[in-house]
PDB file of the backbone (N, CA, C, O) and the ligand in Angstrom, with CONECT records:
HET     ZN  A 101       1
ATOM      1  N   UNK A   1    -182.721 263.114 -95.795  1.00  0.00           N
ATOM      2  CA  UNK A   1    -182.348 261.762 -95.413  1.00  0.00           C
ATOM      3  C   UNK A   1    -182.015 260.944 -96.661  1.00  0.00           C
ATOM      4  O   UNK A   1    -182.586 261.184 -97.725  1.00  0.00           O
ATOM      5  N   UNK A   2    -181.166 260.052 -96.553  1.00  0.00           N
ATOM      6  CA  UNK A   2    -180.335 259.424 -97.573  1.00  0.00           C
ATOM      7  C   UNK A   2    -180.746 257.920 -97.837  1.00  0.00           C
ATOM      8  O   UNK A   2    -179.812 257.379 -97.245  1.00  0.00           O
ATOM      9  N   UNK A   3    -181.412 257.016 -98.263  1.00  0.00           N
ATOM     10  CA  UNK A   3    -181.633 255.642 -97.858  1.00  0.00           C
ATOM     11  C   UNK A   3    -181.667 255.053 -99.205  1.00  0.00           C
ATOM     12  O   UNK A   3    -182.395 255.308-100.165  1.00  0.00           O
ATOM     13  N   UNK A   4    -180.439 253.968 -99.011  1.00  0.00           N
ATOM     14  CA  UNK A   4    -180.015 253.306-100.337  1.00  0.00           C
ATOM     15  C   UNK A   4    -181.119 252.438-100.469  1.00  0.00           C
ATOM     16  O   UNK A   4    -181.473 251.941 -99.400  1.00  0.00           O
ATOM     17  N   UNK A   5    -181.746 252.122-101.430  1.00  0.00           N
ATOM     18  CA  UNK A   5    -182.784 251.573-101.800  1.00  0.00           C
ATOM     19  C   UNK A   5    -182.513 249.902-102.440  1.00  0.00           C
ATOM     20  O   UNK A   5    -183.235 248.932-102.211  1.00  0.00           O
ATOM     21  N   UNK A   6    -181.423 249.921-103.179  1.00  0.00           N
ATOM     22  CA  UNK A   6    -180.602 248.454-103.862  1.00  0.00           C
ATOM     23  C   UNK A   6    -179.742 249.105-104.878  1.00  0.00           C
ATOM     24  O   UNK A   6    -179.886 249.876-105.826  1.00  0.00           O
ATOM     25  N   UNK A   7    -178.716 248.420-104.234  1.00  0.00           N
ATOM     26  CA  UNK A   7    -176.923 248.465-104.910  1.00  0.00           C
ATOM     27  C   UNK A   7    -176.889 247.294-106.178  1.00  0.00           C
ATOM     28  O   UNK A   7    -176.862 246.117-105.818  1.00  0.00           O
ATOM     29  N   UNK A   8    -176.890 247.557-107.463  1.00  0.00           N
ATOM     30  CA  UNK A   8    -176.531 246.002-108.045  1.00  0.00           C
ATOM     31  C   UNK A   8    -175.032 246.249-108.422  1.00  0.00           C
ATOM     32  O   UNK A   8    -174.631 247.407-108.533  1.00  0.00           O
ATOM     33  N   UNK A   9    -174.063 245.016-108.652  1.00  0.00           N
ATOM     34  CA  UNK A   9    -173.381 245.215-109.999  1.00  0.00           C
ATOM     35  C   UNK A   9    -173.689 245.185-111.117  1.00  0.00           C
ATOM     36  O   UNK A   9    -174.700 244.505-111.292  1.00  0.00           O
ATOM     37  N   UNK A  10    -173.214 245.689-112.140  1.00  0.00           N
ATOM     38  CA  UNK A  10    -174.231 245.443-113.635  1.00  0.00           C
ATOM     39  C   UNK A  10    -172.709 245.740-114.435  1.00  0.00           C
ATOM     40  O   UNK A  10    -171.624 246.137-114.011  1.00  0.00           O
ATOM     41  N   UNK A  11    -173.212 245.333-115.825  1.00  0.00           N
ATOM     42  CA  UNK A  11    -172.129 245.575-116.811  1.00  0.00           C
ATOM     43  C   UNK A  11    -172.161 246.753-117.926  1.00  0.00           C
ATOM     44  O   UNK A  11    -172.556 246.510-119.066  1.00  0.00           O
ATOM     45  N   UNK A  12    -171.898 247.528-117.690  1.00  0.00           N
ATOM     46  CA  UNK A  12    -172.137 248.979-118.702  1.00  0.00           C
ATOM     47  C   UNK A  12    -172.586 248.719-120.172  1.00  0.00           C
ATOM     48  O   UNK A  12    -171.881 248.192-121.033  1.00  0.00           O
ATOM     49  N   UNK A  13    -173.992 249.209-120.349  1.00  0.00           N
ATOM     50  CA  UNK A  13    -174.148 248.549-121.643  1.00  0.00           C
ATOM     51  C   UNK A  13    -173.967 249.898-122.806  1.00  0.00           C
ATOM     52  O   UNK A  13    -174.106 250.010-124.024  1.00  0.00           O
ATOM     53  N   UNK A  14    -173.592 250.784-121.708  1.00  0.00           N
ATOM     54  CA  UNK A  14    -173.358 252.249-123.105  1.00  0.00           C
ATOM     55  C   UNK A  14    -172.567 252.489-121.449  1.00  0.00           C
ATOM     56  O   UNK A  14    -172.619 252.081-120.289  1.00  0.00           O
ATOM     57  N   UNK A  15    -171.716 253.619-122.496  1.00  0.00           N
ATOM     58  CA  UNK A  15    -171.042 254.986-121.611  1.00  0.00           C
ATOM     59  C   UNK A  15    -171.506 255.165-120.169  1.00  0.00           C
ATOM     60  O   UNK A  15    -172.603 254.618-120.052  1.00  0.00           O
ATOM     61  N   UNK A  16    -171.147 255.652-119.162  1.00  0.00           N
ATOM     62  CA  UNK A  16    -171.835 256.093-117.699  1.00  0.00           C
ATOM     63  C   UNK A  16    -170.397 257.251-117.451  1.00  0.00           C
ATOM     64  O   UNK A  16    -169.267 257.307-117.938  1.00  0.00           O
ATOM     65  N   UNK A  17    -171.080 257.988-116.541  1.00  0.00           N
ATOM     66  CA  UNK A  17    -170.120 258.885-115.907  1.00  0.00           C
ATOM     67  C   UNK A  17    -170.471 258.301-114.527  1.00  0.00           C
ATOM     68  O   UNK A  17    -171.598 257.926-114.203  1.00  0.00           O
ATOM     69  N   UNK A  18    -169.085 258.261-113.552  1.00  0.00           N
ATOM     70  CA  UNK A  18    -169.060 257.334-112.473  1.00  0.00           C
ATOM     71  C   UNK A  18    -169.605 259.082-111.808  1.00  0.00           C
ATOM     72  O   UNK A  18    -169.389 260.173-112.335  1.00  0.00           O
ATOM     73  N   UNK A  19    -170.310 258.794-110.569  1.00  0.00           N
ATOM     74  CA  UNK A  19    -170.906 259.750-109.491  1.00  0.00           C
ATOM     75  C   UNK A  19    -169.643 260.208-108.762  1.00  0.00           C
ATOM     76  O   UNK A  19    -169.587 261.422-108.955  1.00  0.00           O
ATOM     77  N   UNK A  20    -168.972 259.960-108.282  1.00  0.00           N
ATOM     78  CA  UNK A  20    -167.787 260.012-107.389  1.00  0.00           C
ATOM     79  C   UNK A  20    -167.110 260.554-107.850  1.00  0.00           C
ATOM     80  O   UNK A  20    -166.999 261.673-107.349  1.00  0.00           O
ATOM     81  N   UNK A  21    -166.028 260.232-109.253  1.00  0.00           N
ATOM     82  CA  UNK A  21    -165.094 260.824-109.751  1.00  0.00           C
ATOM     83  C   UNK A  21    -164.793 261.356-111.407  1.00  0.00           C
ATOM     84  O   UNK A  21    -163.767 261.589-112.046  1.00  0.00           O
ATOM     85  N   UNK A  22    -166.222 261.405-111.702  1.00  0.00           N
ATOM     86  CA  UNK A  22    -166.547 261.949-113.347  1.00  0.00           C
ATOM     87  C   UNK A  22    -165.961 260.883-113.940  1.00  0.00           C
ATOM     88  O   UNK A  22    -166.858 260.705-114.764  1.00  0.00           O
ATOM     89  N   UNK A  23    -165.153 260.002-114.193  1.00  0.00           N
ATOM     90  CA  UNK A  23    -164.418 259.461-115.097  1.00  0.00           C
ATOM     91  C   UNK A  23    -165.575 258.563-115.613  1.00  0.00           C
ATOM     92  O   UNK A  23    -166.603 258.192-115.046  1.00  0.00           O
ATOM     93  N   UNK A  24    -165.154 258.355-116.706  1.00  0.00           N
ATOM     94  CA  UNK A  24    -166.138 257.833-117.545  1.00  0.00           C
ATOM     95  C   UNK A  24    -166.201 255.887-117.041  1.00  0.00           C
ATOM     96  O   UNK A  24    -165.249 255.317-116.508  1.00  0.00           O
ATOM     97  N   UNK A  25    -167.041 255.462-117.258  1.00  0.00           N
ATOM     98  CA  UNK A  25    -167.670 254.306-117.059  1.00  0.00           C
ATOM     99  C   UNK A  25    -167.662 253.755-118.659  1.00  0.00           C
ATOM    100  O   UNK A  25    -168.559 254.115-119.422  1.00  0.00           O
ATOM    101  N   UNK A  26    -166.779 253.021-119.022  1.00  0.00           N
ATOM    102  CA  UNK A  26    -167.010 252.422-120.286  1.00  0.00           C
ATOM    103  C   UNK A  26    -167.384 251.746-120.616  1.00  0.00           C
ATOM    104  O   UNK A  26    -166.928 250.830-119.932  1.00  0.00           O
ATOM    105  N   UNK A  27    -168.243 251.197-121.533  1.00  0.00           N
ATOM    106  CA  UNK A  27    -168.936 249.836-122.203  1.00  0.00           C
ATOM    107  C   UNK A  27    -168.503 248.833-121.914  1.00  0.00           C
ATOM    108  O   UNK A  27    -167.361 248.636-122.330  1.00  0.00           O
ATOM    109  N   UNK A  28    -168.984 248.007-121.301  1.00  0.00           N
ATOM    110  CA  UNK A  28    -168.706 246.392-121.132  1.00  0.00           C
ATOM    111  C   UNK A  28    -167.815 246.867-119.844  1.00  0.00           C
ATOM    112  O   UNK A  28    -167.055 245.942-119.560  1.00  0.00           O
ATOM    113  N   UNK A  29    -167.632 248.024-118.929  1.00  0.00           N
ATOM    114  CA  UNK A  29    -167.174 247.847-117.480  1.00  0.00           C
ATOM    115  C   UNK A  29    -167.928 247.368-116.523  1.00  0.00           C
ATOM    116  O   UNK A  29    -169.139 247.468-116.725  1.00  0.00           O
ATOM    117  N   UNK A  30    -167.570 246.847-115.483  1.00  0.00           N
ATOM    118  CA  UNK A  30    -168.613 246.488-114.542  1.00  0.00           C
ATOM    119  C   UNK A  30    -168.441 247.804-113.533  1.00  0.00           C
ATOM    120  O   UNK A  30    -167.352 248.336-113.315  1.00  0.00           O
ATOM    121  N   UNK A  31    -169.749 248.249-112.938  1.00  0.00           N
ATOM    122  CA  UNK A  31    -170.305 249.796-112.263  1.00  0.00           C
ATOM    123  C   UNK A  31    -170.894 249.092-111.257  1.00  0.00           C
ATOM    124  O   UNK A  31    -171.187 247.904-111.389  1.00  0.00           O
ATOM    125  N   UNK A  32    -171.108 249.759-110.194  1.00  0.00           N
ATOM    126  CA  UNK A  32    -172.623 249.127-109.493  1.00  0.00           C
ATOM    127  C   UNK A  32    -173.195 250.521-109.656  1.00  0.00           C
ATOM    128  O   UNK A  32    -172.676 251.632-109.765  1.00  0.00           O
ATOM    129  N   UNK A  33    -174.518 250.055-109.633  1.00  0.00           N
ATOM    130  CA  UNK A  33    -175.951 250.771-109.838  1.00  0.00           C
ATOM    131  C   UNK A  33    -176.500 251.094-108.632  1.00  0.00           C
ATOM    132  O   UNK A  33    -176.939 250.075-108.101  1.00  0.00           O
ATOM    133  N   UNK A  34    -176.666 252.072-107.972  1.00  0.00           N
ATOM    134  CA  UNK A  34    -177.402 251.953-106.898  1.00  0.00           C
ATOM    135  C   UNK A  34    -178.343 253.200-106.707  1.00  0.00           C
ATOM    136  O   UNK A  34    -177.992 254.380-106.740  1.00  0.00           O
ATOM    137  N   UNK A  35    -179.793 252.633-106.470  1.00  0.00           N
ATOM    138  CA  UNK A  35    -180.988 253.190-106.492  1.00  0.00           C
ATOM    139  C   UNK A  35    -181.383 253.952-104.901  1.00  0.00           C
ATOM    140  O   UNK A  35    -181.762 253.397-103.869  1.00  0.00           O
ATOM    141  N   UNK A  36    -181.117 255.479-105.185  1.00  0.00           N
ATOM    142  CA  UNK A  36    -180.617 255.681-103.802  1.00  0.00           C
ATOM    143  C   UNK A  36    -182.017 256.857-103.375  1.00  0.00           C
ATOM    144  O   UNK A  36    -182.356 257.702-104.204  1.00  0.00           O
ATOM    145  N   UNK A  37    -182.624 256.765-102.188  1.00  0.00           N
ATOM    146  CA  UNK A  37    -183.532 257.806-102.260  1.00  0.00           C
ATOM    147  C   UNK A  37    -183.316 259.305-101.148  1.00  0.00           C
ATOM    148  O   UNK A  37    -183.392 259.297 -99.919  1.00  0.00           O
ATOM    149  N   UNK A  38    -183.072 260.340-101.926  1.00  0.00           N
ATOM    150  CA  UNK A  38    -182.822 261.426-101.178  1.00  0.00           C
ATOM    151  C   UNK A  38    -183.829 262.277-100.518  1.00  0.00           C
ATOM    152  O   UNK A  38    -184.627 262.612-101.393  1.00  0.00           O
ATOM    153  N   UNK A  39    -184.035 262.589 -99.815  1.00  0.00           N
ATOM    154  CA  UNK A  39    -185.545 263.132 -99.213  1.00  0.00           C
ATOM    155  C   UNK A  39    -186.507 262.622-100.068  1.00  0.00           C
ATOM    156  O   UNK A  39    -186.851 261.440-100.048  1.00  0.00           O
ATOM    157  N   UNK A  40    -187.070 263.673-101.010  1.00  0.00           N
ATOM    158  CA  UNK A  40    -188.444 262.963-101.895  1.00  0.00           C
ATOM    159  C   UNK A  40    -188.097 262.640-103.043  1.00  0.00           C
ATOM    160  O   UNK A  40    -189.021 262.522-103.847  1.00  0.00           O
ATOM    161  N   UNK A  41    -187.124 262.463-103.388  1.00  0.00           N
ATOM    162  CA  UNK A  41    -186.812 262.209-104.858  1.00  0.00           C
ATOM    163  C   UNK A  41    -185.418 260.817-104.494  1.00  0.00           C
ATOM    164  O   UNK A  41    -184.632 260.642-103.563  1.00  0.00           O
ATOM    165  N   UNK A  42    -185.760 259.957-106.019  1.00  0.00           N
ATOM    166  CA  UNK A  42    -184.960 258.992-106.258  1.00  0.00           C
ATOM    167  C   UNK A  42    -184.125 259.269-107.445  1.00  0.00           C
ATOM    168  O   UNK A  42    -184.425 259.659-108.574  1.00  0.00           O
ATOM    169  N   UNK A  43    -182.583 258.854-106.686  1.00  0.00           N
ATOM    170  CA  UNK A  43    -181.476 258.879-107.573  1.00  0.00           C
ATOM    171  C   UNK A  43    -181.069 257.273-108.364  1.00  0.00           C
ATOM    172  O   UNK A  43    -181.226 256.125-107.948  1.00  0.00           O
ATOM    173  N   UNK A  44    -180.605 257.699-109.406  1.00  0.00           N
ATOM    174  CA  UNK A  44    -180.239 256.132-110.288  1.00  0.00           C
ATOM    175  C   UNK A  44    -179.006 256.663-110.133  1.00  0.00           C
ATOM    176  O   UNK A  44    -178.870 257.804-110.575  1.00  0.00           O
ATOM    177  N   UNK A  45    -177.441 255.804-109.285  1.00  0.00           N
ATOM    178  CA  UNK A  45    -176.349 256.654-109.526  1.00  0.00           C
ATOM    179  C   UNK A  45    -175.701 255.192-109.743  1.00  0.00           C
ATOM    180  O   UNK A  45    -175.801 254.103-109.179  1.00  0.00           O
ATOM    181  N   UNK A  46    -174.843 255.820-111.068  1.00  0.00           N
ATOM    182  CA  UNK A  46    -173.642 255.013-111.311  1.00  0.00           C
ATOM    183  C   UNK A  46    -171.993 254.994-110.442  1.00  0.00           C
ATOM    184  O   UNK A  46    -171.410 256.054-110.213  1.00  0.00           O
ATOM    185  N   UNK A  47    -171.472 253.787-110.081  1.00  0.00           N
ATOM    186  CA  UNK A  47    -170.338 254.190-109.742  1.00  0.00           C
ATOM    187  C   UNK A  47    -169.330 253.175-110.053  1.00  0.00           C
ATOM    188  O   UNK A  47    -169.487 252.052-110.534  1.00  0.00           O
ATOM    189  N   UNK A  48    -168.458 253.670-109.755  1.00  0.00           N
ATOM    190  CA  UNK A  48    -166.986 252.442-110.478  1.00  0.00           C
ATOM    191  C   UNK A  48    -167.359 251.763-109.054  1.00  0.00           C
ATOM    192  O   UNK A  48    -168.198 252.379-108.396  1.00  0.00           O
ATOM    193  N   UNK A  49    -166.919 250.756-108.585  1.00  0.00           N
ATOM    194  CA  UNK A  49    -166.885 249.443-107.760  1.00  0.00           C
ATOM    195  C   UNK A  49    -165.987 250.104-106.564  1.00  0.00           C
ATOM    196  O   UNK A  49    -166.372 250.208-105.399  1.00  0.00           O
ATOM    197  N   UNK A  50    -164.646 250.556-107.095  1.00  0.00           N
ATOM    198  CA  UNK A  50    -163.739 251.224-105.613  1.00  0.00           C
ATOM    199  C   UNK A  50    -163.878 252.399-105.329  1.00  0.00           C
ATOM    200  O   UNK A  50    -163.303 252.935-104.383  1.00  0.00           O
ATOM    201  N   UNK A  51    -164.848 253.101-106.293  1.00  0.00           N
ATOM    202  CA  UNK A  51    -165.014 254.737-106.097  1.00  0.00           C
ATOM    203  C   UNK A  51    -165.997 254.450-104.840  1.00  0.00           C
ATOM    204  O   UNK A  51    -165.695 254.711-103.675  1.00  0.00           O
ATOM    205  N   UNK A  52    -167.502 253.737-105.357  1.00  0.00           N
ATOM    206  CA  UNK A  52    -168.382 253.118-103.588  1.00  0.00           C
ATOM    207  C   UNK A  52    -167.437 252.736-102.623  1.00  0.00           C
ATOM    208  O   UNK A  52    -167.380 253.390-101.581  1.00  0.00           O
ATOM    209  N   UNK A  53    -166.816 251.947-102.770  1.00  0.00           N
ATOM    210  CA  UNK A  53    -165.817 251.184-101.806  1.00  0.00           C
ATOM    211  C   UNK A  53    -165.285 252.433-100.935  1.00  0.00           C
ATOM    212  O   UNK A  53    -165.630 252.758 -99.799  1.00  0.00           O
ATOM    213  N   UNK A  54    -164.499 252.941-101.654  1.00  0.00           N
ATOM    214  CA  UNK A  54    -163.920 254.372-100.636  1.00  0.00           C
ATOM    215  C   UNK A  54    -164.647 255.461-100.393  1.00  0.00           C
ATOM    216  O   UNK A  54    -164.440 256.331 -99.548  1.00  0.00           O
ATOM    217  N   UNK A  55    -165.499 255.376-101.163  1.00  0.00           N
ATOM    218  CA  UNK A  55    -166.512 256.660-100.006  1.00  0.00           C
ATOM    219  C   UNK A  55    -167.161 256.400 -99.025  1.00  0.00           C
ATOM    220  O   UNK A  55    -167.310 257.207 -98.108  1.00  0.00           O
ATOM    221  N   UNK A  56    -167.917 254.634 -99.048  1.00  0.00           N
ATOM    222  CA  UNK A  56    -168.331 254.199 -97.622  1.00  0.00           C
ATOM    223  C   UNK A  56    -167.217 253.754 -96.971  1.00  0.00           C
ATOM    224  O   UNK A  56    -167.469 252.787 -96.252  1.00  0.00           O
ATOM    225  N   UNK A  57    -166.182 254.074 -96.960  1.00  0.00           N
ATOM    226  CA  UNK A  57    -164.971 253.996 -95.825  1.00  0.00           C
ATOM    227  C   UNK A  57    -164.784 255.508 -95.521  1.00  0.00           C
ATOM    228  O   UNK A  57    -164.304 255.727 -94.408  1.00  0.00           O
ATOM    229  N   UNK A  58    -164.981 256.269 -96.056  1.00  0.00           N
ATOM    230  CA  UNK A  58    -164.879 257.513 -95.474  1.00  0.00           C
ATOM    231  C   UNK A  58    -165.751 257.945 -94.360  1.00  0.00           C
ATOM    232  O   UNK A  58    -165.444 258.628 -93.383  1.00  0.00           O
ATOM    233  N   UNK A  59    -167.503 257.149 -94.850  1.00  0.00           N
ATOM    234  CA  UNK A  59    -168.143 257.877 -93.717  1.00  0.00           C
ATOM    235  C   UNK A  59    -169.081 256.236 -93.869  1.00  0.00           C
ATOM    236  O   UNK A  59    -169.650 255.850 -94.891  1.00  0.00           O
ATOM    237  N   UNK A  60    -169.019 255.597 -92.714  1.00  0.00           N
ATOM    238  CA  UNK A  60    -169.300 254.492 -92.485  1.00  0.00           C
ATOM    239  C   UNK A  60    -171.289 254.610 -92.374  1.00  0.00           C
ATOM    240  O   UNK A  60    -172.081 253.671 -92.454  1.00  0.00           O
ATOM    241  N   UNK A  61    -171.603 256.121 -92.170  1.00  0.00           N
ATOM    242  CA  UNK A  61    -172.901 256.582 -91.467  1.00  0.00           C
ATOM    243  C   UNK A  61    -173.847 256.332 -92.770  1.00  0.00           C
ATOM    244  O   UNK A  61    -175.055 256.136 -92.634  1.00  0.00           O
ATOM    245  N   UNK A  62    -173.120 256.358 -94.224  1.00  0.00           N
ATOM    246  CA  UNK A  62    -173.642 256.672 -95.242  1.00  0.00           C
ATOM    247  C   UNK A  62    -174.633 257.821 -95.260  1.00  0.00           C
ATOM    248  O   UNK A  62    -175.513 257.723 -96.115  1.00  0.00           O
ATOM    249  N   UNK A  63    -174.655 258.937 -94.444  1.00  0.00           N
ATOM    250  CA  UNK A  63    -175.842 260.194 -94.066  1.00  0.00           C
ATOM    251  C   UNK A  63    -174.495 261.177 -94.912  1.00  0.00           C
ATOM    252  O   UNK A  63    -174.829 262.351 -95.071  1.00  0.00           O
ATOM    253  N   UNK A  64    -173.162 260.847 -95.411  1.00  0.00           N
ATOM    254  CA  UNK A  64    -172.786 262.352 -95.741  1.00  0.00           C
ATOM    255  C   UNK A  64    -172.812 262.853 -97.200  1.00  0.00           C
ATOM    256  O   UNK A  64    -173.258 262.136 -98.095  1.00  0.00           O
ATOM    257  N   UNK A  65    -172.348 264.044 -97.422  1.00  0.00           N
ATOM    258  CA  UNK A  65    -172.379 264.597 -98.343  1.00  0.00           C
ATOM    259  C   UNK A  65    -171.429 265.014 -99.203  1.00  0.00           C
ATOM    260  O   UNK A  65    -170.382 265.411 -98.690  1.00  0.00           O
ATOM    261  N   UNK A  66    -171.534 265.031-100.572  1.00  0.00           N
ATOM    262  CA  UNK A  66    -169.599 264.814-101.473  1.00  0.00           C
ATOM    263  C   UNK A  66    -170.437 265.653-102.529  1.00  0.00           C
ATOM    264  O   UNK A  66    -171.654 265.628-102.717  1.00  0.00           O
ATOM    265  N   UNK A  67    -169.314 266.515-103.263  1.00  0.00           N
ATOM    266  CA  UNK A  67    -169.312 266.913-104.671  1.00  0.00           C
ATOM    267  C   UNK A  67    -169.318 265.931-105.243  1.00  0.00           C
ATOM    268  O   UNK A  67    -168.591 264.954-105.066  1.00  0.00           O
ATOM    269  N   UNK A  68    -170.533 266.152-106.352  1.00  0.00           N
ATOM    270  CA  UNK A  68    -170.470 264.964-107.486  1.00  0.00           C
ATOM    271  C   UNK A  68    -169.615 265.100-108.615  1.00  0.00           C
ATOM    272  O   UNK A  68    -169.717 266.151-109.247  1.00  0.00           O
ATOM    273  N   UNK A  69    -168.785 264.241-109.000  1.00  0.00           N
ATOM    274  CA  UNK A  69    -167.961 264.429-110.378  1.00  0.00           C
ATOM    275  C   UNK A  69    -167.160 264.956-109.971  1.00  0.00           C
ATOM    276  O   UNK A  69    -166.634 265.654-110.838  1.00  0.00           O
ATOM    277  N   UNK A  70    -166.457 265.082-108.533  1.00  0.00           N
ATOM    278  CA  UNK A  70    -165.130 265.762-108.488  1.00  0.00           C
ATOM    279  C   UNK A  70    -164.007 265.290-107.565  1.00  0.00           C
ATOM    280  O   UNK A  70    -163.133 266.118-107.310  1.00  0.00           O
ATOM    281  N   UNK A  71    -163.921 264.168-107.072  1.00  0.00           N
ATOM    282  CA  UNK A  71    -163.305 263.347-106.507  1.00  0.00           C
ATOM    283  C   UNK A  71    -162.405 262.282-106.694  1.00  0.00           C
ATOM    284  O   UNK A  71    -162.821 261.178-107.047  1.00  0.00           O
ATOM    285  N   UNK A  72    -160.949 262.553-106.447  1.00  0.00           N
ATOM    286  CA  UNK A  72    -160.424 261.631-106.740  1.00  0.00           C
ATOM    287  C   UNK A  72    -160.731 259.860-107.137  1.00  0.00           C
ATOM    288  O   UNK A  72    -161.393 259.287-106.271  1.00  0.00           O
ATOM    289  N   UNK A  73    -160.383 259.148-108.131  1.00  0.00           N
ATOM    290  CA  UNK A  73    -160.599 257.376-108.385  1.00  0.00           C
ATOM    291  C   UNK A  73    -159.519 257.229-107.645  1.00  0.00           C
ATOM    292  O   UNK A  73    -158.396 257.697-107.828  1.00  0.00           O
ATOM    293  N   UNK A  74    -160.099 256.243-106.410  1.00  0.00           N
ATOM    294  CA  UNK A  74    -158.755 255.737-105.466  1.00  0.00           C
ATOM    295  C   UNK A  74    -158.238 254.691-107.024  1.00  0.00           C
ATOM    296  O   UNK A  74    -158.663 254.616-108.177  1.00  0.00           O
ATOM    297  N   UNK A  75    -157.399 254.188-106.436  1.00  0.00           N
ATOM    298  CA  UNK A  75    -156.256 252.984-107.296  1.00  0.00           C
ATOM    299  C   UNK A  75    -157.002 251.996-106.514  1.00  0.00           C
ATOM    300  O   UNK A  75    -157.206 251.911-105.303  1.00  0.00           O
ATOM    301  N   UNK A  76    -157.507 250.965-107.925  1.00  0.00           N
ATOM    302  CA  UNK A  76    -158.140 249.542-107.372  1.00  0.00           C
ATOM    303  C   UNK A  76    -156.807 248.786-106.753  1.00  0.00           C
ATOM    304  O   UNK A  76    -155.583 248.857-106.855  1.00  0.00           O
ATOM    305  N   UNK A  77    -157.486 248.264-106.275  1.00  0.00           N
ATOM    306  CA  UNK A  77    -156.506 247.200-105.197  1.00  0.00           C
ATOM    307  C   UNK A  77    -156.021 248.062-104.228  1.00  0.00           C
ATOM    308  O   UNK A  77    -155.226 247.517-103.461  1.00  0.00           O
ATOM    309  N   UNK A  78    -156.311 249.594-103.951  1.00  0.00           N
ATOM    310  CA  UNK A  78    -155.266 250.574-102.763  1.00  0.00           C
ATOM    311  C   UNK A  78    -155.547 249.431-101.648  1.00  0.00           C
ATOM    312  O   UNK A  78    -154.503 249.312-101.006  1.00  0.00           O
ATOM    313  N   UNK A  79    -156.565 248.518-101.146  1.00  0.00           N
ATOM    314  CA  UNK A  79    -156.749 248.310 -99.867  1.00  0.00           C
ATOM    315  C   UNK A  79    -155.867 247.037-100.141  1.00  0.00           C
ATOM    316  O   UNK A  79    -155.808 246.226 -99.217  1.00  0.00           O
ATOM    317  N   UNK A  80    -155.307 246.814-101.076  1.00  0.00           N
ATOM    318  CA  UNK A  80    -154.202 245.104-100.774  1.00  0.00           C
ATOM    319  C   UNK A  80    -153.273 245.418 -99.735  1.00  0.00           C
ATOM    320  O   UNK A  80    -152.887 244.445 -99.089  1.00  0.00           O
ATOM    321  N   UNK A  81    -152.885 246.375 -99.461  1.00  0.00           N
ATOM    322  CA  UNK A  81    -151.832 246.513 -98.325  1.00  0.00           C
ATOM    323  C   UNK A  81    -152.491 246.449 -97.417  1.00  0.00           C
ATOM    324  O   UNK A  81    -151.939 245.670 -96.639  1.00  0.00           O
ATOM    325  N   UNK A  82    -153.447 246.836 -96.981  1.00  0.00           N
ATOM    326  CA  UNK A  82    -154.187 246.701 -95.358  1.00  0.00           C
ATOM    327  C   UNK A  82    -154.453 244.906 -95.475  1.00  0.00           C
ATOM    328  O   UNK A  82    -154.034 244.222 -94.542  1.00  0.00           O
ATOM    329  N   UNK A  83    -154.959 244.417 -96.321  1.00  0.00           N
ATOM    330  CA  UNK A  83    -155.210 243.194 -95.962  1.00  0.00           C
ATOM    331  C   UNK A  83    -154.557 241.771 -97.245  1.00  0.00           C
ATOM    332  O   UNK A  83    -155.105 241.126 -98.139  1.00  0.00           O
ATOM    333  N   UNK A  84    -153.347 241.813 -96.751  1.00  0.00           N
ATOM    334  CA  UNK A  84    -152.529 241.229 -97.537  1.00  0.00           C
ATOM    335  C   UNK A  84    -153.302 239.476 -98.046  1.00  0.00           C
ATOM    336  O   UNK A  84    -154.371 239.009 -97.654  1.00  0.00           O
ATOM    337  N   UNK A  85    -152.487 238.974 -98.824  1.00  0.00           N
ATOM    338  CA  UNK A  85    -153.252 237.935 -99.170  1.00  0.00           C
ATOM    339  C   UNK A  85    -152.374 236.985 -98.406  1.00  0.00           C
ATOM    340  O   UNK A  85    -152.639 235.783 -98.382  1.00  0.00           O
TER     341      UNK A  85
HETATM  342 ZN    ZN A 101    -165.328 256.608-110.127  1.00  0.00          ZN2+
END
């Protein structure tokens, strides 16, 4: 069982590798942090802001399961076309 524990944004104060799509997380980027607990053990996972964004659009249940570090970085802003300004 999967249960997000608290999502922050934060500002990269060293290097991170984003969870979602390996790409690196650079100093002074903004990531969110989210403290996630998997059966008996707790994860600290870094992620870029639209890498979260599009994986909880993939599975709204947040119960699924992804290769870590191997997933496409959608393109920030991909969702401006669904909801124009
Ligand atoms: Zn990413």
């Amino acid at each position: 069982m999967i249960r997000t524990i608290h999502c922050t944004p934060c500002n990269a104060r060293k290097p991170y590798q984003c969870l979602w799509c390996g790409e690196p997380i650079e100093r002074g980027e903004l990531y969110v942090r989210a403290l996630v607990k998997v059966d008996d053990s707790v994860q600290d996972q870094k992620w870029h802001s639209e890498c979260l964004e599009h994986s909880v659009l993939i599975d709204i249940s947040g119960e699924f399961t992804f290769d870590a570090y191997s997933n496409t970085r959608p393109v920030k802003d991909a969702l401006a076309w669904v909801y124009p300004e």
